[in-house]
Chimera marker file (.cmm) of the C-alpha trace (Angstrom):
<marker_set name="trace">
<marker id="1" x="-250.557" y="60.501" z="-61.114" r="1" g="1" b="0" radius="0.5"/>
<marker id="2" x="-249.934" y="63.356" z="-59.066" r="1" g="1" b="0" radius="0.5"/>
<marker id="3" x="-246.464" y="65.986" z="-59.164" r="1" g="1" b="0" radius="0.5"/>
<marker id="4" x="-244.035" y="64.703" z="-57.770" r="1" g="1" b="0" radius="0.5"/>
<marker id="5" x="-245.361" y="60.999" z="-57.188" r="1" g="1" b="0" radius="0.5"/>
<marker id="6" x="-243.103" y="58.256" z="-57.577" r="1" g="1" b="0" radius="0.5"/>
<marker id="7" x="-244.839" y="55.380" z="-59.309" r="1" g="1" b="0" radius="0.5"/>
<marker id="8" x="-244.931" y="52.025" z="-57.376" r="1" g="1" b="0" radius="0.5"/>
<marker id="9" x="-244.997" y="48.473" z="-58.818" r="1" g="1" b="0" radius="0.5"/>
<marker id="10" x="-248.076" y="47.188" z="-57.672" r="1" g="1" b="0" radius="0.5"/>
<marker id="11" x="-249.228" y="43.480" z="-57.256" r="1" g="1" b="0" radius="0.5"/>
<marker id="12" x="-253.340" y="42.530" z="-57.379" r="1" g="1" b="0" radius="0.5"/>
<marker id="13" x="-254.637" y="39.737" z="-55.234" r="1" g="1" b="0" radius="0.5"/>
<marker id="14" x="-257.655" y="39.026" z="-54.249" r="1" g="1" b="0" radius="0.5"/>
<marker id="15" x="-258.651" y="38.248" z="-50.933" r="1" g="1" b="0" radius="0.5"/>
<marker id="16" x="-262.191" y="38.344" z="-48.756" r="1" g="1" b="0" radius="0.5"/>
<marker id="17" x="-264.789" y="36.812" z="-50.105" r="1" g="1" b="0" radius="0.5"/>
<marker id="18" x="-267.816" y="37.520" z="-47.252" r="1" g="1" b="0" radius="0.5"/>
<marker id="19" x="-271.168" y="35.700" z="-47.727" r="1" g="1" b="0" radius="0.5"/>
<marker id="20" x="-272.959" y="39.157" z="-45.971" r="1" g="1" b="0" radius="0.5"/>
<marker id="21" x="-271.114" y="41.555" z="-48.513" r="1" g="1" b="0" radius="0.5"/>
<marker id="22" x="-272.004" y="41.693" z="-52.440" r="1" g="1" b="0" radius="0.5"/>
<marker id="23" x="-268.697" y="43.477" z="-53.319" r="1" g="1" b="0" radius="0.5"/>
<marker id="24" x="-265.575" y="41.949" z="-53.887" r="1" g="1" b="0" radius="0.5"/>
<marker id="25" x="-262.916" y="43.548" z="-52.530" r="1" g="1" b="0" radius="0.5"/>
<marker id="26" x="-259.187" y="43.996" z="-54.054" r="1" g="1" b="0" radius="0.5"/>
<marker id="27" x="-256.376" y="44.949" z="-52.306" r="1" g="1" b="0" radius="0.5"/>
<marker id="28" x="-253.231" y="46.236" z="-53.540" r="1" g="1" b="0" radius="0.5"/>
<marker id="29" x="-249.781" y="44.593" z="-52.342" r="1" g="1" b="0" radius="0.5"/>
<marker id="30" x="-246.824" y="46.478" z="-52.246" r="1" g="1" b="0" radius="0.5"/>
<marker id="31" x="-243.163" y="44.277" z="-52.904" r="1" g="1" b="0" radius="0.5"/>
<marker id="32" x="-241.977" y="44.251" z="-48.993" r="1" g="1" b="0" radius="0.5"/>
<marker id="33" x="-237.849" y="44.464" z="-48.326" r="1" g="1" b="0" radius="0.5"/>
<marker id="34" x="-236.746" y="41.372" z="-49.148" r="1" g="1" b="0" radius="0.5"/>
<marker id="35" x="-238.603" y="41.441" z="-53.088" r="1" g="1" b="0" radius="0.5"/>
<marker id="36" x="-237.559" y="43.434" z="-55.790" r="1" g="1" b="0" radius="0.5"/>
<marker id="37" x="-240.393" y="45.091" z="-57.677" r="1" g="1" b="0" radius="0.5"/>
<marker id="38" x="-238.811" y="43.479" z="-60.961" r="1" g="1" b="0" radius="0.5"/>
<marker id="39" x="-236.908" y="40.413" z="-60.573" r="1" g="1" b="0" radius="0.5"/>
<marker id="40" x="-233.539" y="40.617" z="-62.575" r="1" g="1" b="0" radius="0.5"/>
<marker id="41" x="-232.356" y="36.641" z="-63.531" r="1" g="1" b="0" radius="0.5"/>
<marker id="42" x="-228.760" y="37.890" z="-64.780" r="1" g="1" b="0" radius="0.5"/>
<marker id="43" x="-226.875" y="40.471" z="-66.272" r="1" g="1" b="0" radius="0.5"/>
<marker id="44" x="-224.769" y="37.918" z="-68.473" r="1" g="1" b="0" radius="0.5"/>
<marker id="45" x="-225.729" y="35.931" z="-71.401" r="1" g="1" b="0" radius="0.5"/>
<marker id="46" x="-227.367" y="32.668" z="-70.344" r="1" g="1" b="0" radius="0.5"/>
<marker id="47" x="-227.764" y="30.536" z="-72.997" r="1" g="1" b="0" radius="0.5"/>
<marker id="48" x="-230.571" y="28.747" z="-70.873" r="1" g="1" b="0" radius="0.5"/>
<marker id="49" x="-232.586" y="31.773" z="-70.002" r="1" g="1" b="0" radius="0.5"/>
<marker id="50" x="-232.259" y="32.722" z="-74.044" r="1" g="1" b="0" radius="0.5"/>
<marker id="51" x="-233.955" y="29.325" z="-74.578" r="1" g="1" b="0" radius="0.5"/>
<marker id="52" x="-236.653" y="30.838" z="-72.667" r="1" g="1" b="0" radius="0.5"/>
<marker id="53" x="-237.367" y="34.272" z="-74.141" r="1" g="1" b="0" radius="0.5"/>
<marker id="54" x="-240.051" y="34.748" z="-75.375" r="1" g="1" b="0" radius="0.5"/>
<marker id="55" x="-240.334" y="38.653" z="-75.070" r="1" g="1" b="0" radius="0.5"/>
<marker id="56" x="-237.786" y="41.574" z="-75.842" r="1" g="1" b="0" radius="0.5"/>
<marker id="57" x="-237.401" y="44.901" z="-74.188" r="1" g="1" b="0" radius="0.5"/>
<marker id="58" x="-235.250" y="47.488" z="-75.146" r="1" g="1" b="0" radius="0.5"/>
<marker id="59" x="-234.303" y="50.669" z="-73.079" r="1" g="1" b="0" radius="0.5"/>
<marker id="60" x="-232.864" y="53.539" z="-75.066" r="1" g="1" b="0" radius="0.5"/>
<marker id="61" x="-230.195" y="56.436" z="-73.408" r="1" g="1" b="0" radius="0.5"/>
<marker id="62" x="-232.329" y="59.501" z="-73.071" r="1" g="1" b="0" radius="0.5"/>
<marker id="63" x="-231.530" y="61.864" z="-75.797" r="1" g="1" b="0" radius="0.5"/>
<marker id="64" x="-231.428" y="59.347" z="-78.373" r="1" g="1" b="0" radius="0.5"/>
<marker id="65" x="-233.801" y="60.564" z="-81.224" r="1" g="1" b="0" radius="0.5"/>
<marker id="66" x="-233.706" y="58.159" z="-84.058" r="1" g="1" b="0" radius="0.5"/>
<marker id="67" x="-236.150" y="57.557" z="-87.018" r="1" g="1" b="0" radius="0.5"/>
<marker id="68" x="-238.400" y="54.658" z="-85.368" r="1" g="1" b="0" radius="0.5"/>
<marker id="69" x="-237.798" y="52.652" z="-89.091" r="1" g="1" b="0" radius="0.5"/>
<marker id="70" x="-234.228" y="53.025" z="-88.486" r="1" g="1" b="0" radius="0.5"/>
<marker id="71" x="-234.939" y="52.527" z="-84.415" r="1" g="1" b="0" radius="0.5"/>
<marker id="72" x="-236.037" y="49.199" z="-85.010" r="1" g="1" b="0" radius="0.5"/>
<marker id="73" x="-233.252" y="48.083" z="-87.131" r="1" g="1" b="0" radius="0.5"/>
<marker id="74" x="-230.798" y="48.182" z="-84.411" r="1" g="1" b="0" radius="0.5"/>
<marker id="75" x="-233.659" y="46.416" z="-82.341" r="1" g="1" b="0" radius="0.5"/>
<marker id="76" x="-233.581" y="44.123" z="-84.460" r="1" g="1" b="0" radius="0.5"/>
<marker id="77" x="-229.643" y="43.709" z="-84.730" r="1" g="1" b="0" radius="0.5"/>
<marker id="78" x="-228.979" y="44.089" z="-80.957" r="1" g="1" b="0" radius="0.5"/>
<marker id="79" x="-231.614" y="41.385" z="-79.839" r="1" g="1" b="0" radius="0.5"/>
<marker id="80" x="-229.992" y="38.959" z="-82.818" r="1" g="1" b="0" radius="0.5"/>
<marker id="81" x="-226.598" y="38.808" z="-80.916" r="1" g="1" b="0" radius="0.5"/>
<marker id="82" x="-227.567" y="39.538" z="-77.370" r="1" g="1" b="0" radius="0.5"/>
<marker id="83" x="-224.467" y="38.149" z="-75.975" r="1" g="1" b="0" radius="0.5"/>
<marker id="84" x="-222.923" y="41.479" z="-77.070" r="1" g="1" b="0" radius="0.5"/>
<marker id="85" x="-224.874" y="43.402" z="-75.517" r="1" g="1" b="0" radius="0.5"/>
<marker id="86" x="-222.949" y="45.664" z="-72.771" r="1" g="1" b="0" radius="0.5"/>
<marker id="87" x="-226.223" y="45.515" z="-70.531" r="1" g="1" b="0" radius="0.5"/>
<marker id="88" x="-228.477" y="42.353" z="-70.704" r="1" g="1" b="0" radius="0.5"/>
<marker id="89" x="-230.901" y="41.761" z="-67.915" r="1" g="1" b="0" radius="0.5"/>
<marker id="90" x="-233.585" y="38.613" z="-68.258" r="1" g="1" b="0" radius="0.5"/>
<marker id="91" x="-236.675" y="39.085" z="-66.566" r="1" g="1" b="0" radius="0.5"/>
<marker id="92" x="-238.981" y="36.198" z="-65.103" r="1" g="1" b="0" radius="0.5"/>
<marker id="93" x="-242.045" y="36.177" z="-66.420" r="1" g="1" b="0" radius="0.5"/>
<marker id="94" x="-245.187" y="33.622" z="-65.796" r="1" g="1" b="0" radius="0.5"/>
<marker id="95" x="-244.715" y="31.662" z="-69.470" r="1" g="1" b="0" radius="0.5"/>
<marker id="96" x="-241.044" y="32.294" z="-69.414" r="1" g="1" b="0" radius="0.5"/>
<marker id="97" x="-238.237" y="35.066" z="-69.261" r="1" g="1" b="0" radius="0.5"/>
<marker id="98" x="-238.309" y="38.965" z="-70.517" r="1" g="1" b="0" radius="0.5"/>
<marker id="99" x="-234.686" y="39.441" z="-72.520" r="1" g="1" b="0" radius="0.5"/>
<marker id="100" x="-233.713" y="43.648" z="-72.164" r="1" g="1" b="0" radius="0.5"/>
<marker id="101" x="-231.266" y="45.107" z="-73.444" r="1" g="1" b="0" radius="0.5"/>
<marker id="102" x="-230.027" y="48.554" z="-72.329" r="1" g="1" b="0" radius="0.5"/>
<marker id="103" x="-228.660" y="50.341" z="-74.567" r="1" g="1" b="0" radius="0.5"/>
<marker id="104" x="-225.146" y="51.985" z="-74.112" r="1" g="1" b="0" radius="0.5"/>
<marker id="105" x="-223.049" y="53.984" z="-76.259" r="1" g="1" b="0" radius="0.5"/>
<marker id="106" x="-220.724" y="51.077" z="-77.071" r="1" g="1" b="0" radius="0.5"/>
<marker id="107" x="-223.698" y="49.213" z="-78.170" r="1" g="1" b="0" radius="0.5"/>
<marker id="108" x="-225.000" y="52.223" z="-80.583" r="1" g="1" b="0" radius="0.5"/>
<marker id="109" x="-221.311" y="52.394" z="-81.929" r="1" g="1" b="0" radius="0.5"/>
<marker id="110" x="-220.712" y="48.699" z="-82.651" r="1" g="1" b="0" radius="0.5"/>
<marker id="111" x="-224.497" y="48.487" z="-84.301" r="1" g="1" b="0" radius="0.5"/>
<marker id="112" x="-224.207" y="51.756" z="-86.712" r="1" g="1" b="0" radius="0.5"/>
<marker id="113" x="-220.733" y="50.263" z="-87.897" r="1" g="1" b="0" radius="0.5"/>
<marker id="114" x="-222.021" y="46.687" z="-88.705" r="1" g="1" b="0" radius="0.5"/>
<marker id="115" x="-224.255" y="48.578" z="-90.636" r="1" g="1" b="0" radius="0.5"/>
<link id1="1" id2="2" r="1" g="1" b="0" radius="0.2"/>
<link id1="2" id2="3" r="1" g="1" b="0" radius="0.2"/>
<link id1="3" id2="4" r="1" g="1" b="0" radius="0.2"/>
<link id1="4" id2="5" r="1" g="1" b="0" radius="0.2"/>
<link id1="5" id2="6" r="1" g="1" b="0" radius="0.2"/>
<link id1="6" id2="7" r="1" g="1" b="0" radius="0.2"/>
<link id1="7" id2="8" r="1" g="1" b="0" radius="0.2"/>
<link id1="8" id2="9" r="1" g="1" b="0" radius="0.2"/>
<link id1="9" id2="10" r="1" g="1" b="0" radius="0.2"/>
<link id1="10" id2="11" r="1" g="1" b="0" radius="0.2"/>
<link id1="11" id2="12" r="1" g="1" b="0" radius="0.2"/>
<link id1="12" id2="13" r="1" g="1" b="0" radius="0.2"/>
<link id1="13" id2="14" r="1" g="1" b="0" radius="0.2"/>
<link id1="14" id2="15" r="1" g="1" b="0" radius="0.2"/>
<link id1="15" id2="16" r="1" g="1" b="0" radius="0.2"/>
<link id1="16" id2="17" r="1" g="1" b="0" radius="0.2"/>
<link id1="17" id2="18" r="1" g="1" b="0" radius="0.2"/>
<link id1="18" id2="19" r="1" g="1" b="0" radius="0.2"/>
<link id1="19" id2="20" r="1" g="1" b="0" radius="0.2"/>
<link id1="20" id2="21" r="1" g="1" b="0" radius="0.2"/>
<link id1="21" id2="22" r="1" g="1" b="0" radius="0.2"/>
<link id1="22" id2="23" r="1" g="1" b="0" radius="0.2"/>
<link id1="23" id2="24" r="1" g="1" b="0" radius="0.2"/>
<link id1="24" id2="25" r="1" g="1" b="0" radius="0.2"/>
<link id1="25" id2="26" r="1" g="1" b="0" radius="0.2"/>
<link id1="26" id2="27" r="1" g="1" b="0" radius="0.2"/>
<link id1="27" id2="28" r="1" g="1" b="0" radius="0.2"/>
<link id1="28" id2="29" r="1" g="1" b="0" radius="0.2"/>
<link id1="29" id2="30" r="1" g="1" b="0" radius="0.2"/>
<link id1="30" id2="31" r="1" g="1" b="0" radius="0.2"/>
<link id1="31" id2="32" r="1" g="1" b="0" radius="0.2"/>
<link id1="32" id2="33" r="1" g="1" b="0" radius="0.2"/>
<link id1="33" id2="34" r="1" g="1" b="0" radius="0.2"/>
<link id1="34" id2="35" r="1" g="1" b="0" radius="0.2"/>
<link id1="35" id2="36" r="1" g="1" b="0" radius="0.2"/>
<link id1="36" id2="37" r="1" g="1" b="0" radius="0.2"/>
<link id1="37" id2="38" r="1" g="1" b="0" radius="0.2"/>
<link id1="38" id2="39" r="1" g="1" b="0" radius="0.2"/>
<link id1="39" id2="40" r="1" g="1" b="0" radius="0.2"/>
<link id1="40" id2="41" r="1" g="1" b="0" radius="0.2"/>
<link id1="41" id2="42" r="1" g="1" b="0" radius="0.2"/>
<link id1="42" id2="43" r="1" g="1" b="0" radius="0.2"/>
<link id1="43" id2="44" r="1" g="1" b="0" radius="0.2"/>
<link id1="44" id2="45" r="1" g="1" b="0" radius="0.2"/>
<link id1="45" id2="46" r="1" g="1" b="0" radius="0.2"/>
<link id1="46" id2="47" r="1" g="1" b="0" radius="0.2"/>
<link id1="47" id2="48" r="1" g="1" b="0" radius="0.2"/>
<link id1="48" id2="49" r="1" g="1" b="0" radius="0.2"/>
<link id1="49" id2="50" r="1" g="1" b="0" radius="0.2"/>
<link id1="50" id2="51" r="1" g="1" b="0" radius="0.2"/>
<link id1="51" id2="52" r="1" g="1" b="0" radius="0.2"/>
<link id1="52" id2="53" r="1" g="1" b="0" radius="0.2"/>
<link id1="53" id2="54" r="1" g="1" b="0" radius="0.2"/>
<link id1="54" id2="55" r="1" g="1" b="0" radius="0.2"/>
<link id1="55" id2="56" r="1" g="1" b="0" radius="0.2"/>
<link id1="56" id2="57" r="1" g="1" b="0" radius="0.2"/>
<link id1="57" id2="58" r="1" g="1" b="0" radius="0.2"/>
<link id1="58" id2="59" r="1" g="1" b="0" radius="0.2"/>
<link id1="59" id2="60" r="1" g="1" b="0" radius="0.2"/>
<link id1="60" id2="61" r="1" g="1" b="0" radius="0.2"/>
<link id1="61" id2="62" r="1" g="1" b="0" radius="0.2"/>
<link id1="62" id2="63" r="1" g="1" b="0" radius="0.2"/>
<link id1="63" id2="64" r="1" g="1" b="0" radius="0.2"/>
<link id1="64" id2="65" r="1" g="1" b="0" radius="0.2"/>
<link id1="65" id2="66" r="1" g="1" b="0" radius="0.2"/>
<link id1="66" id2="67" r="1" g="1" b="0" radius="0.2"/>
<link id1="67" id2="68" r="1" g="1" b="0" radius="0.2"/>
<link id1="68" id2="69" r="1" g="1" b="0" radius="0.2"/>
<link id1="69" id2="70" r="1" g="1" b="0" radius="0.2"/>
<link id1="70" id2="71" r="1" g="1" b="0" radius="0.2"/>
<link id1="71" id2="72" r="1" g="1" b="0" radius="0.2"/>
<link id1="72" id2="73" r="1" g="1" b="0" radius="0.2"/>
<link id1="73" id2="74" r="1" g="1" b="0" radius="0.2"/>
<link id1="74" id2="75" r="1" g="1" b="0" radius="0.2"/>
<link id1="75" id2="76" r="1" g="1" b="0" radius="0.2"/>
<link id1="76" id2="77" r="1" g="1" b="0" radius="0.2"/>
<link id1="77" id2="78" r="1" g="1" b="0" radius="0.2"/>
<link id1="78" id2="79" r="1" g="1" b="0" radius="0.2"/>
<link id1="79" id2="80" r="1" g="1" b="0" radius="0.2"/>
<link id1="80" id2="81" r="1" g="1" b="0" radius="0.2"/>
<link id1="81" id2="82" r="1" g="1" b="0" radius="0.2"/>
<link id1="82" id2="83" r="1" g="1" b="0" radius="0.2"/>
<link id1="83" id2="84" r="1" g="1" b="0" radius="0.2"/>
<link id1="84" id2="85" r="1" g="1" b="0" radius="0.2"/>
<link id1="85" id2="86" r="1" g="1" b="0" radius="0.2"/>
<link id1="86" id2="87" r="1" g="1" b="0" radius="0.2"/>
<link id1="87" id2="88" r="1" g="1" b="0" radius="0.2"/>
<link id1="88" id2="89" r="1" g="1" b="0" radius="0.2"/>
<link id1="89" id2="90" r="1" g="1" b="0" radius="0.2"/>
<link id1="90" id2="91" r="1" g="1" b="0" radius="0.2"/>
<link id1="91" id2="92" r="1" g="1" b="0" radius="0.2"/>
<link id1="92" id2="93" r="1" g="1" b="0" radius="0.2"/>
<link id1="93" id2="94" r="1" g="1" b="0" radius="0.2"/>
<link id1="94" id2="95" r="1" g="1" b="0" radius="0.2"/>
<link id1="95" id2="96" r="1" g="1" b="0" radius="0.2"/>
<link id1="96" id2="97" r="1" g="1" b="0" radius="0.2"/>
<link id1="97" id2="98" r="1" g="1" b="0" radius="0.2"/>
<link id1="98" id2="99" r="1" g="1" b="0" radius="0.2"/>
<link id1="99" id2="100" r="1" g="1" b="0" radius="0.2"/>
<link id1="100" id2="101" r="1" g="1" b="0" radius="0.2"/>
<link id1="101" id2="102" r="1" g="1" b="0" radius="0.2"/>
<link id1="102" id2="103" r="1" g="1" b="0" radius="0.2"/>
<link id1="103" id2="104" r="1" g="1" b="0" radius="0.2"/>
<link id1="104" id2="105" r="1" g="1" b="0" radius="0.2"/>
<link id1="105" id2="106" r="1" g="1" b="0" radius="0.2"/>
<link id1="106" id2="107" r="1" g="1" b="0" radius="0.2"/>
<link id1="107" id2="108" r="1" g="1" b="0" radius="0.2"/>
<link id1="108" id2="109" r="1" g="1" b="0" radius="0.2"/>
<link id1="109" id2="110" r="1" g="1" b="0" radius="0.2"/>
<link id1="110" id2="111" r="1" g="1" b="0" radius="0.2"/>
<link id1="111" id2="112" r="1" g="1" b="0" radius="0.2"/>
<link id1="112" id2="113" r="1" g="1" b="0" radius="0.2"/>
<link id1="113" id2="114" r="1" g="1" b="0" radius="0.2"/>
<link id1="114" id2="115" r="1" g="1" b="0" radius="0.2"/>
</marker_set>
């Protein structure tokens, strides 16, 4: 990636197929105005959506430097109770939904002291 680049979500499809050529060509496709480049399903608890999870993300403040044993405890504790989470985004997915969690101070605080 170059300096200064700002990365872009791309999409893959594949389109034009000519008898005369013997290369298939793929194009990128860029999300247009009215698509996001990551779909967001909700930024409450759905209890629906949660039936439906079947991957967790979780997106730390910068700055945070924990031990990664002791990072994913509080993974593991913030993704058991996600209704509590200050910041909860699903995201659709092809076999289902994408359940992240960004992580706030609030959410650091109330984890360390259930500790």
């Amino acid at each position: 990636m170059l300096a200064g680049s700002v990365p872009l979500p791309w999409v893959w499809a594949v389109f034009l197929i000519l008898p005369s050529a013997s290369i298939l060509t793929v194009y990128p496709i860029l999300p247009g105005p009215h698509q996001e480049a990551e779909p967001s399903m909700a930024d409450t608890f759905d209890p629906y959506r949660e039936a439906l999870v079947v991957e967790t993300a979780t997106i730390w403040p910068e700055g945070t430097e924990l031990d990664p044993r002791e990072r994913y405890q509080l993974e593991a504790v913030l993704h058991a109770h996600p209704q509590e989470a200050a910041q909860l985004e699903y995201v659709r997915m092809h076999t289902g939904f994408c359940r992240k969690i960004i992580v706030t101070d609030e959410d650091l605080a109330r984890v360390t002291a259930a500790k």
